[in-house]
C-alpha positions in Angstrom: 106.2 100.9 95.9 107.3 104.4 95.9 108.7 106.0 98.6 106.2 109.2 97.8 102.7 106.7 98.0 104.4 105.0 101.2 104.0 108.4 103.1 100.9 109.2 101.6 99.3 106.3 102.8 100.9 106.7 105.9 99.3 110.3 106.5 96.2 109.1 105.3 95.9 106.8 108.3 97.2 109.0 110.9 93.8 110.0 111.6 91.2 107.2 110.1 88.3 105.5 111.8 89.7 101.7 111.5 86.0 100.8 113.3 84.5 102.2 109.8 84.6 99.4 107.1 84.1 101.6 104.1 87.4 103.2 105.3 89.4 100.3 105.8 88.4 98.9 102.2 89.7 102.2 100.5 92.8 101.8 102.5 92.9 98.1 101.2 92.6 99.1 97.4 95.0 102.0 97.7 97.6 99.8 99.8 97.1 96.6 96.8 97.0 98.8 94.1 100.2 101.0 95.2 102.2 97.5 95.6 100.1 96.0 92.4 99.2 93.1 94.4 95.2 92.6 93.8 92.9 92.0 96.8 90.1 89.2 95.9 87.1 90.2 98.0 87.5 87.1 100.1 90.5 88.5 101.4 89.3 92.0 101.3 86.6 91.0 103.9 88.6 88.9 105.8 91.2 92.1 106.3 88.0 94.4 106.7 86.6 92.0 109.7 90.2 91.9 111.1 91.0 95.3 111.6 87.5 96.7 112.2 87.2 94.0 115.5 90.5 95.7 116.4 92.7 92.3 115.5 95.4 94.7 113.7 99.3 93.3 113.2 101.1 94.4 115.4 103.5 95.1 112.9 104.2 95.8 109.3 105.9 92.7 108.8 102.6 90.5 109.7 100.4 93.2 107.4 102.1 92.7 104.4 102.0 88.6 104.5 98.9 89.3 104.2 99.1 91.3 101.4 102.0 89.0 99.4 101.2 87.6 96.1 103.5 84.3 96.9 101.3 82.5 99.2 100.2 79.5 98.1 96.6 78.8 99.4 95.8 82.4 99.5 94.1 83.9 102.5 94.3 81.4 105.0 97.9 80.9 104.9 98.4 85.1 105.1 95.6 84.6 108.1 97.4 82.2 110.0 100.9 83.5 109.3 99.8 87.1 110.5 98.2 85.5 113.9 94.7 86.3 112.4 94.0 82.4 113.1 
C-alpha cells in the first residue's frame, strides 16, 4: 500500500457514519483494493455486520487479519482471530 492511499483512507474516515452499511462497504472495497487483497461478499457482509453493530477491532492489527490473503479457511479464521467470534 502506499503511504499517499493510507492517509487518504484515513481522512476519509475521520468523519464517516460506521452505523451506515453502504459506507462501510465503500470503505471495504477501497481498503481491499488499495492492498489488492479481494473481499468475497461473504466476508464483506460479515465485516459490514461487524462494524455497523459497533464490534470494531480495537486495533489495526486485528483489522487487517481480517483482511489478509494467507488465512487458510477464509473468514472464520480472520473472525475468530480478530475476536469477532
Amino acid at each position: 500500500m502506499k503511504k499517499d492511499e493510507i492517509f487518504k483512507i484515513a481522512d476519509s474516515v475521520s468523519n464517516a457514519d460506521f452505523s451506515d452499511p453502504q459506507v462501510v462497504k465503500a470503505l471495504i472495497a477501497r481498503i481491499g483494493q488499495t492492498a489488492g487483497v479481494p473481499v468475497s461478499k461473504e466476508k464483506e457482509d460479515a465485516i459490514v455486520k461487524a462494524i455497523t453493530s459497533g464490534n470494531i477491532p480495537g486495533n489495526f492489527s486485528s483489522l487487517s487479519k481480517i483482511f489478509s490473503p494467507k488465512q487458510s479457511n477464509g473468514l472464520t479464521s480472520a473472525a475468530n482471530n480478530a475476536g469477532f467470534a
